[in-house]
BALOBA-1460 file (C-alpha; in Angstrom, 3 decimals):
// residues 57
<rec num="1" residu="x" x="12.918" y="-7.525" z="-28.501"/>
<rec num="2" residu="x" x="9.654" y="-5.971" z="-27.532"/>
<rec num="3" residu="x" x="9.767" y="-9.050" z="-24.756"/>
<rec num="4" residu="x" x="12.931" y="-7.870" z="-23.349"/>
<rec num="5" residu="x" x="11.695" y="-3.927" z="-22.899"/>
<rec num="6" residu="x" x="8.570" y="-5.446" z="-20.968"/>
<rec num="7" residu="x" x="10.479" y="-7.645" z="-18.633"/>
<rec num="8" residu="x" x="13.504" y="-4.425" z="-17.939"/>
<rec num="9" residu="x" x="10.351" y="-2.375" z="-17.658"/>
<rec num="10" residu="x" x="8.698" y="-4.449" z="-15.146"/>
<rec num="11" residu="x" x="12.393" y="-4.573" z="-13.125"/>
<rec num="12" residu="x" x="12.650" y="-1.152" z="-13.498"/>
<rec num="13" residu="x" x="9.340" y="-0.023" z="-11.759"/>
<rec num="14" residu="x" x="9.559" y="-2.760" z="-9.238"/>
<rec num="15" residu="x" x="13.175" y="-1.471" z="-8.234"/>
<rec num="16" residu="x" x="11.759" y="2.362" z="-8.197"/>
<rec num="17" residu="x" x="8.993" y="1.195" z="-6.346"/>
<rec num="18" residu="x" x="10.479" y="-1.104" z="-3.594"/>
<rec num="19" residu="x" x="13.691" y="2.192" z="-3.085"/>
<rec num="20" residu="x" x="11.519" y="5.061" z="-3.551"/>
<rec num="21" residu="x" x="11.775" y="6.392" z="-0.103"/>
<rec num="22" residu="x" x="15.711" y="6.366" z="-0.808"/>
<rec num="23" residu="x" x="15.438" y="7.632" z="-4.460"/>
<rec num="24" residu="x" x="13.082" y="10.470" z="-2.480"/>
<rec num="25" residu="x" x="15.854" y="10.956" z="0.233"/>
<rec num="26" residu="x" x="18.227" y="11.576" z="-2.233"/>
<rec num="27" residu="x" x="16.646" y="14.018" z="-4.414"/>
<rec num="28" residu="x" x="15.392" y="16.158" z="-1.361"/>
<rec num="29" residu="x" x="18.460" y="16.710" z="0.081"/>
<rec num="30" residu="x" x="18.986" y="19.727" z="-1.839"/>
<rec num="31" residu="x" x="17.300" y="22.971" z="-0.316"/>
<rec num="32" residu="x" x="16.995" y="23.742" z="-3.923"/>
<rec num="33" residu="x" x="14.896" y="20.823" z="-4.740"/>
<rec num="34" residu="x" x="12.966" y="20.254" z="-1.563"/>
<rec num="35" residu="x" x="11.844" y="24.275" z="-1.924"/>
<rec num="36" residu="x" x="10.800" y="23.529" z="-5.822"/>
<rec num="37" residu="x" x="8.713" y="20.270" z="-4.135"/>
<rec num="38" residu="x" x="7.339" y="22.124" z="-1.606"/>
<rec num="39" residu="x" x="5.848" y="24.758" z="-4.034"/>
<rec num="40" residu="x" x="4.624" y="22.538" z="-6.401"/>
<rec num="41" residu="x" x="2.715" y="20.711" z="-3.820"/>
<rec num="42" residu="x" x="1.483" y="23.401" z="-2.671"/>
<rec num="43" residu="x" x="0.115" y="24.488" z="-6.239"/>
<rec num="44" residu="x" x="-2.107" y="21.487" z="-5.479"/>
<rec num="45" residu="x" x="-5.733" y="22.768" z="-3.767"/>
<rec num="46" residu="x" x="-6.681" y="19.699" z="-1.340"/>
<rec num="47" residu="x" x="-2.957" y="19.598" z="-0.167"/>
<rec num="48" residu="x" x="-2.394" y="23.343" z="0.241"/>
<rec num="49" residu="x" x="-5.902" y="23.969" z="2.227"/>
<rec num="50" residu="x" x="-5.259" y="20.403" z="4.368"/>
<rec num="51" residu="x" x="-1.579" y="22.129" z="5.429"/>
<rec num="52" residu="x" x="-2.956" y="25.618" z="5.656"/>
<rec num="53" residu="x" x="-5.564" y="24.462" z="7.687"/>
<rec num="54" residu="x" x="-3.655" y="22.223" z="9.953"/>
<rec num="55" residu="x" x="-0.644" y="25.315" z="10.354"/>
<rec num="56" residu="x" x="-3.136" y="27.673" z="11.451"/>
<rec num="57" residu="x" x="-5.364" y="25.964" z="14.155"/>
C-alpha cells in the first residue's frame, strides 16, 4: 500500500509539474485570484523592491 501512494505521488507531481503553466493559467483567470496573487507576492521584500524599483525608473 505504502508502494502504491509513492508511485501516485511521484505521477502526481510529475503531472503538476510538466502542466503547471496551464494549472497557473487557469487559476489566474479570475481578477479575484490574480489580485489575491499579486498581493501576496508583493508581501514578499526582494520581489516587491525588484518591481518597485523597475516601475519607477
Amino acid at each position: 500500500m505504502k508502494r502504491l501512494k509513492r508511485i501516485l505521488l511521484v505521477f502526481g507531481i510529475f503531472f503538476i509539474y510538466s502542466n503547471r503553466y496551464k494549472i497557473m493559467n487557469v487559476c489566474l483567470k479570475s481578477k479575484w485570484m490574480r489580485e489575491k496573487f499579486i498581493q501576496l507576492t508583493m508581501q514578499i521584500p526582494l520581489i516587491g523592491r525588484k518591481f518597485l524599483q523597475g516601475a519607477f525608473k
